[in-house]
C-alpha positions in Angstrom: 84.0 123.7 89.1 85.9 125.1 85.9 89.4 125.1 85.6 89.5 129.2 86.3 87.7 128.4 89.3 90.3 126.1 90.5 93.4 128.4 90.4 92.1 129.4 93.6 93.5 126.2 95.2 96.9 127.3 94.1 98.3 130.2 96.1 101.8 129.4 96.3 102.1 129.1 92.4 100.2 132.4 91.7 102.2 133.7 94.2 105.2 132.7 92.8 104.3 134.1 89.0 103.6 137.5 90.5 106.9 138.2 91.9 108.6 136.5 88.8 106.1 138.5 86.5 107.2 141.7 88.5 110.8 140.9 88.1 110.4 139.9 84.7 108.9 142.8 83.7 110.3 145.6 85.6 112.8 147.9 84.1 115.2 150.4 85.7 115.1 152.8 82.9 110.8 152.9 82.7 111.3 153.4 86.6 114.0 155.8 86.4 112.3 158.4 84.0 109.0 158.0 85.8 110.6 159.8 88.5 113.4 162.5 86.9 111.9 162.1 83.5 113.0 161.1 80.2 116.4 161.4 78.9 117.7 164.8 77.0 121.2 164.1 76.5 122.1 163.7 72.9 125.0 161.8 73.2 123.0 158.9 75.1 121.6 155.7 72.9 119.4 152.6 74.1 122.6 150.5 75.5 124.8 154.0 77.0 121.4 155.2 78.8 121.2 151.8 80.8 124.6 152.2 81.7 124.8 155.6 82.6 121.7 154.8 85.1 124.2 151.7 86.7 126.8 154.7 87.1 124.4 157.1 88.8 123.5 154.6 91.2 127.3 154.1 91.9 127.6 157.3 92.8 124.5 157.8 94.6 125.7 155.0 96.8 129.0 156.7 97.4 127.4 160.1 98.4 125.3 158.0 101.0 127.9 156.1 102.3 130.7 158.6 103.0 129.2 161.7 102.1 130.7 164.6 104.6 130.2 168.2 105.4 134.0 168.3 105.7 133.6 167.6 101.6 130.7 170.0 100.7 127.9 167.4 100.9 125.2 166.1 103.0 126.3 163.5 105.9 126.4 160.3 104.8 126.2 156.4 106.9 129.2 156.7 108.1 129.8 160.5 109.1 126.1 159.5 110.8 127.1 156.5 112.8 129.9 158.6 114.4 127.9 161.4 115.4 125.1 159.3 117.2 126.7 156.6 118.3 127.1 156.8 122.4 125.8 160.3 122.2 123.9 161.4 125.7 120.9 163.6 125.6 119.9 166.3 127.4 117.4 163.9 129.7 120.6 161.7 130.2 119.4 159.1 128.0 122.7 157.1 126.0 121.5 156.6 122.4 122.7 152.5 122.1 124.8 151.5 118.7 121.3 149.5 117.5 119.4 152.9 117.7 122.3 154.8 115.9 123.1 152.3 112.9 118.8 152.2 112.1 118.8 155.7 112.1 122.0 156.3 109.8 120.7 153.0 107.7 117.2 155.0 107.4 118.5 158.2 106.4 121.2 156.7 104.2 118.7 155.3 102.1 117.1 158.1 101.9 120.5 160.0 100.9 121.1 157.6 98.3 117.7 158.5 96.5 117.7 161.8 96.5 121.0 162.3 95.1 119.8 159.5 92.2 117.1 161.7 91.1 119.6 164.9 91.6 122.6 162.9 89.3 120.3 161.5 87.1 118.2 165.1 86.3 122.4 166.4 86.0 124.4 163.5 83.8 121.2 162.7 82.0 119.3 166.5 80.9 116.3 165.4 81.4 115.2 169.2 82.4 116.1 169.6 78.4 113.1 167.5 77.7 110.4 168.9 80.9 112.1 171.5 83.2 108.8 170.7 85.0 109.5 166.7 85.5 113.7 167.3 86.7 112.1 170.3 89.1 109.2 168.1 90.6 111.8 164.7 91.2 114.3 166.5 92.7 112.6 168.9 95.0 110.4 165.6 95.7 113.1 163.0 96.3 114.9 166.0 98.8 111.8 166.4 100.3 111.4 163.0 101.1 114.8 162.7 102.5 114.9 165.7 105.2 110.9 164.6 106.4 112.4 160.8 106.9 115.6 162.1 108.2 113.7 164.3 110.6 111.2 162.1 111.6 113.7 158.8 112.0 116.0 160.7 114.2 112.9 161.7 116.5 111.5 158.6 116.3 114.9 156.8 117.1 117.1 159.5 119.2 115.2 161.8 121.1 111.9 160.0 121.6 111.4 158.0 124.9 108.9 155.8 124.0 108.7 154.5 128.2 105.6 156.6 128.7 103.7 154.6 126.0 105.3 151.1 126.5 104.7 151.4 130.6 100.8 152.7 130.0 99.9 150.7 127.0 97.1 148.2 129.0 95.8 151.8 130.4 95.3 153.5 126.9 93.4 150.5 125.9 91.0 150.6 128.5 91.5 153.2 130.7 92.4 153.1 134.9 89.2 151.6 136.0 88.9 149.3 133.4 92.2 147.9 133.6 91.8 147.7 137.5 88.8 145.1 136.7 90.8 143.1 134.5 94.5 143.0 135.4 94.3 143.4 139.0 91.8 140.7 140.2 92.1 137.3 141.9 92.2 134.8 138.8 94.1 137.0 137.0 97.7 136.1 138.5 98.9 139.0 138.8 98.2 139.7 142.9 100.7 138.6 145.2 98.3 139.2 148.1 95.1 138.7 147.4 93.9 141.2 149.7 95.3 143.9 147.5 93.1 142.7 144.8 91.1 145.1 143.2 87.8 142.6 142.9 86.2 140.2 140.7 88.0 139.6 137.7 85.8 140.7 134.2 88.4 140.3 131.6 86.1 137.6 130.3 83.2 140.5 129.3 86.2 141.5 127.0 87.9 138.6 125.6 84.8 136.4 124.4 84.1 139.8 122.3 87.5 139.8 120.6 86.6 135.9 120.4 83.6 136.5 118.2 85.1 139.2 116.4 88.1 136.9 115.1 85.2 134.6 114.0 84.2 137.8 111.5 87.0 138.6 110.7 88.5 135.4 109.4 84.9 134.6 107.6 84.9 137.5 106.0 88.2 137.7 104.5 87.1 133.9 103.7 84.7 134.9 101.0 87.1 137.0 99.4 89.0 136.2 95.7 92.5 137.0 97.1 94.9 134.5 97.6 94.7 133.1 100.8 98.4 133.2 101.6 98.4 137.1 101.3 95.9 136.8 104.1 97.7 134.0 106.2 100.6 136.2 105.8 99.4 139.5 106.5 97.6 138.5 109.5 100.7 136.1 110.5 102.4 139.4 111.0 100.1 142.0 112.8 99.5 139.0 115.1 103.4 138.7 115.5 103.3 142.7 116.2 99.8 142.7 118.9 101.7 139.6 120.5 105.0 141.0 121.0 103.3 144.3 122.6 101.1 142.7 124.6 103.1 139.7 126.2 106.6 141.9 126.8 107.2 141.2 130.2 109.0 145.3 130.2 106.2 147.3 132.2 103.8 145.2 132.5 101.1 145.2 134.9 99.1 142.0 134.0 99.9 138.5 133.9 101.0 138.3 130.4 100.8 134.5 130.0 97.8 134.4 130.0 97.2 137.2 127.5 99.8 134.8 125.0 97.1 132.1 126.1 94.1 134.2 124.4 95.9 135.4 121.9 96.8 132.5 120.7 93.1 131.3 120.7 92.0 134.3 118.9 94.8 133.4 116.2 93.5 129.6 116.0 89.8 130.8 115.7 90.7 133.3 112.8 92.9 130.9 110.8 90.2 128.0 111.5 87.0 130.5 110.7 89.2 131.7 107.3 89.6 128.3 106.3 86.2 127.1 106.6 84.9 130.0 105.3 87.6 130.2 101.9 86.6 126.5 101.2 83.0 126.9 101.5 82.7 130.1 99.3 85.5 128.1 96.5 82.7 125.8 96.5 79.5 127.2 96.3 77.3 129.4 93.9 78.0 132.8 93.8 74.5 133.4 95.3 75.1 131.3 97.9 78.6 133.1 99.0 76.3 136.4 98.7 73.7 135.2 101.0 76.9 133.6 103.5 78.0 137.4 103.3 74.7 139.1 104.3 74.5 136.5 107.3 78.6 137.8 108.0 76.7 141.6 107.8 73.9 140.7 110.5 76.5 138.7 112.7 78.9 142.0 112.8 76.1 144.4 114.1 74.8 141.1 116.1 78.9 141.6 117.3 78.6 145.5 118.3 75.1 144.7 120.6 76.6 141.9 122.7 79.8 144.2 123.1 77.3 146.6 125.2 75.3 144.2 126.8 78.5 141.8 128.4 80.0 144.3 129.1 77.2 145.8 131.4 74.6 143.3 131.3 71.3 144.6 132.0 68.7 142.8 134.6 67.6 140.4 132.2 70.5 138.8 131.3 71.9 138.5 135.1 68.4 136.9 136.2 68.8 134.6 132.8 72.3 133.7 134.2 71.1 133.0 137.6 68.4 130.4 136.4 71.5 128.8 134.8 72.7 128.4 138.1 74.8 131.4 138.6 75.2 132.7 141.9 75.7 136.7 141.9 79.7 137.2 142.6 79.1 140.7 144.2 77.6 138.5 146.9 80.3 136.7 148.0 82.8 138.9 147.2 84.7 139.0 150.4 85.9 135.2 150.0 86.7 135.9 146.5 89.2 138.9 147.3 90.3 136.8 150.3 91.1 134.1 148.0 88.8 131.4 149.8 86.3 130.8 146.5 86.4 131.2 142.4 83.1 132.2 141.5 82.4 130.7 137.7 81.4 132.2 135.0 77.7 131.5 135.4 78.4 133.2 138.7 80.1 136.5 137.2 77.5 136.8 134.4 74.6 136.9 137.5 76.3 139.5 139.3 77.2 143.1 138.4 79.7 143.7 135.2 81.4 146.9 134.1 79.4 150.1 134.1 79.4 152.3 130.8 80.7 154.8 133.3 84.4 152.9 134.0 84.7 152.3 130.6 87.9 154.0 128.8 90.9 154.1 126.9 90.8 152.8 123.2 88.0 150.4 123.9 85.8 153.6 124.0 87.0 154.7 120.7 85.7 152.2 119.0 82.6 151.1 120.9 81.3 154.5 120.0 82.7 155.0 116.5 80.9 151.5 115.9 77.7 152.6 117.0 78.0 156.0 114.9 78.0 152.8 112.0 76.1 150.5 113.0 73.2 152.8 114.7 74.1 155.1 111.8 73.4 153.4 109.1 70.1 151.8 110.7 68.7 155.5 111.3 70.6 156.9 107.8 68.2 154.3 105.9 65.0 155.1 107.6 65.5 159.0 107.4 66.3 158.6 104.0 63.4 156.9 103.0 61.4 159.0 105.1 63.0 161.7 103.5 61.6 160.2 99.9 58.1 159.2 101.4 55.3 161.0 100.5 53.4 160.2 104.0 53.5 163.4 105.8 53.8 162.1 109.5 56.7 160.2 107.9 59.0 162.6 105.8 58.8 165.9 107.5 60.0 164.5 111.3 62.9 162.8 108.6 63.1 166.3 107.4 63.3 168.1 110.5 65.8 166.0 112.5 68.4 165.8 109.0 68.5 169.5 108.7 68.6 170.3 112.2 71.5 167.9 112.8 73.6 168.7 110.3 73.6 172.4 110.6 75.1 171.8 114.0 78.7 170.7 114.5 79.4 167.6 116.2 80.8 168.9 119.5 77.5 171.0 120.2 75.7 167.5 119.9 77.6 165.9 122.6 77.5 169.0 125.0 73.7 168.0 124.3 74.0 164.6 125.3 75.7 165.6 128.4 73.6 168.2 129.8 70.2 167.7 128.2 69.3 164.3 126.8 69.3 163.4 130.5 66.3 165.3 130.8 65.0 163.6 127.9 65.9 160.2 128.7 65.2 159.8 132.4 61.5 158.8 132.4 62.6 156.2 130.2 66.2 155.1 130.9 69.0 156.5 133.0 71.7 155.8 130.4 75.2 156.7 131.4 77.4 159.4 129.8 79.2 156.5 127.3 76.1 155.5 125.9 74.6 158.9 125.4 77.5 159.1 123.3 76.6 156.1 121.3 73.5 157.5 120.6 74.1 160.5 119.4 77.3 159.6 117.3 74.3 157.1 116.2 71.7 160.0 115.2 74.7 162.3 113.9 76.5 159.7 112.0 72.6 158.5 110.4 71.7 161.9 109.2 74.9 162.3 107.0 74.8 158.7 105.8 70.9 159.5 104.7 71.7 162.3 102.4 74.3 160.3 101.2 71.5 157.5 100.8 69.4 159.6 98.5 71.6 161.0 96.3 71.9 157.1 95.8 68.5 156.2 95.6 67.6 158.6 93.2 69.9 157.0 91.1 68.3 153.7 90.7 67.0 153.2 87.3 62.9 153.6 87.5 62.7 150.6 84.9 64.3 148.4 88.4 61.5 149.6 90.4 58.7 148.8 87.8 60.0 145.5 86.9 60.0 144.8 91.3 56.4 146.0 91.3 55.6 143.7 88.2 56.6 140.8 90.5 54.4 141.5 92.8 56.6 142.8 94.9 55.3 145.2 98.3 56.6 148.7 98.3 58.7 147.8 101.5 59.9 144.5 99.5 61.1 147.0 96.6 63.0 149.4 98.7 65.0 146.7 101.1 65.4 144.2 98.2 65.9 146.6 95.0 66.5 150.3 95.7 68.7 150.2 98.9 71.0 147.7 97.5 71.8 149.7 94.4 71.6 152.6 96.4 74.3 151.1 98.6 76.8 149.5 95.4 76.8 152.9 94.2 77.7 155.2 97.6 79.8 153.1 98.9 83.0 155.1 98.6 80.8 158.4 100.5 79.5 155.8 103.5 82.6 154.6 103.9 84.6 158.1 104.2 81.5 159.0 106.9 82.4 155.9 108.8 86.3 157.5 108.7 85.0 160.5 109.8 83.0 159.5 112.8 86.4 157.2 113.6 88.5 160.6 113.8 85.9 162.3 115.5 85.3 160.0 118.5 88.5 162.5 119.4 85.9 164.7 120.6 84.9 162.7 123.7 88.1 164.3 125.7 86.4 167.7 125.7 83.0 166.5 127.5 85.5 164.1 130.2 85.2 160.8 128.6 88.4 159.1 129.4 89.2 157.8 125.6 92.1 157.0 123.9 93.3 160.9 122.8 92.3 162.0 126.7 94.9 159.1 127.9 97.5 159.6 126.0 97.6 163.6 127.0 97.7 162.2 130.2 100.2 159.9 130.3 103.0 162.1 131.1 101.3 163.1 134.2 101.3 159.4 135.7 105.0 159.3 136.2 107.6 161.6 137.5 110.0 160.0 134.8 107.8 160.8 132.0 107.1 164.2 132.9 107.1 166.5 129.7 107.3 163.6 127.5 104.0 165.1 126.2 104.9 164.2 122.0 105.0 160.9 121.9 101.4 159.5 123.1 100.1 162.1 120.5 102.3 160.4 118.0 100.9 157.4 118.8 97.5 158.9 118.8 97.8 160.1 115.2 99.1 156.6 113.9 96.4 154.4 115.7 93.8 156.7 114.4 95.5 156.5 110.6 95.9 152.6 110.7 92.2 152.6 111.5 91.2 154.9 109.1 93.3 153.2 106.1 92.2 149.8 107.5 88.4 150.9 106.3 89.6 152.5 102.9 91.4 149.4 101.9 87.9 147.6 103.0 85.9 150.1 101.0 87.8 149.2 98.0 87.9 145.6 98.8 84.1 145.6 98.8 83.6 147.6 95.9 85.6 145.3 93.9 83.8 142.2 95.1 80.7 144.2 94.2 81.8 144.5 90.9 82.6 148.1 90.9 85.4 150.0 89.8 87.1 152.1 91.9 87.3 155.4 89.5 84.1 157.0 90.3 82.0 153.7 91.3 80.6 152.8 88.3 80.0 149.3 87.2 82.8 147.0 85.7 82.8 146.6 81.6 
C-alpha cells in the first residue's frame, strides 16, 4: 500500500486537521460580508473594520438579550422567558421552565442574527457598495428569524406531541401489525395470557432489520470517508431510534426487549463496517468494485425476503416443516393459554402476516422499495426494448412507456384495485399491498427507462465497437458496457425518481391502505385526549418523508463521487 493509501488508518488525526484547518482559516470579516456584503464606509480601514464587526456583535447580543417592546424593539431572552414561563394554554396544558428557556434560547439566537446583518448593513454602508446585497441579508436574516420564531414556539408551546409519542409502534406498522407483534405470548407484554392476541411474528420483522444493518454497515465500509464520521453519525441516530423506541412513556410493548435488538442491530452494523472498511483499505480497486456489486445483488436479495417472511408462501412453510417445524396455527390454543412456545422452525411452518394486515410506515417503504427495485429491473428492459430493433420486442416497450406515463399515478392504483384482480386471478390472487408493489414497480420502470436512454444514447459508439472487437455478445455489450455508463451518467435523474416514488407512496391513503400518512390523520381519532390534535402527526409526516428523501440525495452524491463523477452536471472528474 502507498503512504496516501494509508492515511486511511488515521481518522482521529484527519479529523483533528479539519477542524483546526477550519479554525485556522476562517475569518469573521470573509463571513460577515458574504452575508450583508462588503464594507462602504470610508472612514473604515483593515484593523477599524474587524473591530467594528466585534462591536456589532456586542450589540446584536444586547438586542437579543434584553431587547423589549416597552423600548421599541423586538422581545428579547429575557422579556421571552417571562412571557412563557408557567403560562397555561387554552387545552389546560402548563408550558414547564425547560420548554420556555429552549424556546426563548432558539429565538434569541435567532434575534441576535438578524439584528447583526441589520447593524452591520447600518454602521458599515455596505448598501453604498450593492443596495442589492444589504436588501437580500437583511430581509433574509429577518426572514429566518420570524419562520424559526414561529415554528419553535409551535413546536415547543402549543404542540402536544402525546398523540405521536402514545401511537408511535402503530404508525410503524399499523393496528393489526402491531397486535401480532407487541401483544403476543413471548412478547412480555401480556399479563394474562388469555388476552393474548396470538402467535408472536415480530421475528418476520426483526431478522429483516438484521440483514439490512449487514448492508448498511458494508456499504458505508467501501466508502473513502473517515470512518469516525460514520461511527459518529450512526452513534447518534442510534442514540435517537433507541431513546424513541425503549421510553417506557406510552408504551405498549415490552421495551426491553426492543433495547435487546437494537442493540444487536448496532453490534452487527459496527462489526459488518469494520470488516467491510478493512477489506476494501486493502484490496484492489477492482476488487472493492466487484465487493460493491455483490452489496447491490444482496440489497434487492434484501427487499425479496422482506415479502416472502413476512408472508411466506407454501413453499417455504412446507421447507420449514421438513426442518422439523410443526405449524403454530395448529396448536395455537396451548400457545395463547401459555402451556407451549412453539420455535421458530415451528412459526416459519405455520401461517405469517398477510399483505393485507400489513400497515403503518413499514408499508411506506416496502412499496417505495419495490417502485426501485422492481423499477429499475423493468426500467432497463423497456429501455432496451425501446432501443431494439426486434419488432415483438420494442413496440410492447413502446406501448406500455407511453401508455403509463400519460396517466397520473393515482389512476394507476385505482387500477390495481379494481381491475388488475381481473387480470391477475387465473394466475395469482395477490392482495391489495402487493398490487401496489407492482404497479409502483411498472410505474416507477417506465420513467426510469426514458431516463435510461437518454443515457444510453450517450455512450460513445467507439465503447460499443471496441466490446464487439472482443468478442463480446450483444447482451454482453449492453449489461457490461452500455448500461453501466448509462447508469454513471443518470444517476442524479434515477435517483430524484426513486425520491419521487418515496413521496408518492402518500397516495396509498386514498385507495384504503393503512400507511404511514393514513395513520397519522388518524391518530387523533384513537383518543378522546388527542381529539383535534390533527397538526402534529402531519408534522411528523412531512419530516419522516424529508429525512427519507435527503437520506437518498446525500447517497446519490455519495455514489457519484465514488464513481468518479462530479456533482455539477455529472460529468467525469478532471
Amino acid at each position: 500500500m502507498t503512504g496516501e493509501d494509508n492515511t486511511r488508518f488515521s481518522p482521529f488525526k484527519e479529523f483533528n486537521t479539519s477542524v483546526s484547518d477550519w479554525f485556522t482559516n476562517f475569518s469573521l470579516v470573509d463571513f460577515e460580508e458574504s452575508i450583508a456584503g462588503k464594507s462602504g464606509a470610508r472612514f473604515l480601514d483593515e484593523n477599524s473594520n474587524k473591530i467594528v464587526s466585534y462591536i456589532t456583535i456586542g450589540l446584536a447580543v444586547i438586542l437579543g438579550l434584553f431587547g423589549s417592546s416597552e423600548f421599541f424593539t423586538i422581545d428579547g431572552l429575557l422579556a421571552m422567558l417571562d412571557s412563557t414561563t408557567d403560562q397555561v394554554l387554552t387545552d389546560g396544558r402548563t408550558v414547564t421552565f425547560s420548554e420556555s428557556a429552549l424556546y426563548s434560547g432558539i429565538s434569541a439566537l435567532a434575534l441576535i442574527m438578524a439584528w447583526w446583518v441589520t447593524l452591520t448593513v447600518a454602521i458599515k454602508q455596505t448598501f453604498r457598495k450593492s443596495v442589492s446585497t444589504a436588501l437580500l441579508g437583511i430581509s433574509t436574516a429577518w426572514i429566518i428569524f420570524i419562520v424559526t420564531r414561529g415554528l419553535s414556539h409551535f413546536i415547543l408551546i402549543e404542540a402536544d406531541w402525546v398523540v405521536v409519542w402514545a401511537n408511535r409502534d402503530l404508525v410503524m406498522m399499523g393496528q393489526l401489525m402491531k397486535e401480532q407483534m407487541t401483544q403476543s405470548p413471548g412478547s412480555a407484554m401480556c399479563l394474562d395470557v388469555n388476552d393474548c392476541y396470538g402467535i408472536n411474528q415480530n421475528f418476520r420483522l426483526w431478522w429483516t432489520t438484521y440483514l439490512t444493518c449487514v448492508l448498511f454497515g458494508a456499504a458505508y465500509g467501501t466508502s473513502d470517508k473517515n470512518p469516525l464520521k460514520f461511527v459518529f453519525g450512526f452513534g447518534i441516530i442510534a442514540g435517537i431510534v433507541t431513546l424513541i423506541a425503549t421510553n417506557p412513556t406510552e408504551v405498549s410493548y415490552n421495551s426491553d426487549v426492543v433495547l435487546r435488538k437494537i442493540l444487536i442491530c448496532v453490534a452487527i452494523t459496527y462489526a459488518t463496517f469494520a470488516a467491510s472498511f478493512y477489506y476494501s483499505s486493502n484490496s484492489e480497486e477492482y476488487l472493492v468494485n466487484r465487493f460493491r456489486s455483490y452489496l447491490t445483488i444482496y440489497a434487492v436479495s434484501i427487499f425479496f425476503f422482506a415479502i416472502i417472511i413476512m408472508d411466506p408462501p407454501e413453499f417455504v412453510k412446507k421447507l420449514a416443516e421438513l426442518a422439523g417445524g410443526n405449524p403454530a396455527q395448529s396448536f395455537s390454543d396451548e400457545i395463547i393459554a401459555g402451556t407451549a412456545v412453539p420455535s421458530t422452525m415451528d412459526k416459519l411452518a405455520g401461517n405469517g402476516i398477510e399483505a393485507s394486515q400489513w400497515g403503518g410506515l413499514f408499508v411506506n417503504l416496502i412499496v417505495a422499495t419495490a417502485g426501485c427495485v422492481l423499477g429499475f429491473g423493468i426500467g432497463v428492459v423497456l429501455a432496451f426494448g425501446r432501443q431494439s430493433e426486434l419488432p415483438l420486442f420494442k413496440v410492447p416497450s413502446v406501448m406500455l412507456i407511453e401508455l403509463v406515463r400519460s396517466g397520473p399515478l393515482i389512476c394507476w392504483l385505482y387500477f390495481a384495485v379494481f381491475m388488475m384482480p381481473d387480470l391477475m386471478d387465473p394466475f395469482y390472487d395477490a392482495e391489495d399491498i402487493i398490487r401496489m408493489l407492482l404497479m409502483f414497480g411498472i410505474f416507477g420502470g417506465c420513467y426510469i427507462a426514458e431516463v435510461l436512454r437518454g443515457g444510453l444514447q450517450a455512450v460513445d459508439s467507439g465503447q460499443k465497437e471496441a466490446a464487439t472487437a472482443l468478442g463480446l455478445s450483444p447482451i454482453q455489450t449492453k449489461l457490461t458496457v452500455e448500461l453501466p455508463n448509462a447508469v454513471r451518467t443518470t444517476l442524479p435523474s434515477i435517483v430524484s425518481v426513486f425520491i419521487g416514488l418515496w413521496k408518492d407512496t402518500t397516495l396509498l391513503f386514498i385507495v384504503n391502505i393503512l400507511d404511514f400518512f393514513k395513520l397519522a390523520k388518524d391518530l387523533p381519532n384513537t383518543d378522546l385526549r388527542f381529539l383535534g390534535d390533527f397538526l402534529e402527526p402531519l408534522y411528523v409526516t412531512a419530516v419522516v418523508f424529508w429525512v427519507f428523501a435527503f437520506y437518498l440525495s446525500r447517497l446519490s452524491m455519495g455514489i457519484e463521487k465514488n464513481l468518479g463523477l462530479v456533482k455539477e452536471g455529472g460529468g467525469e472528474m478532471a
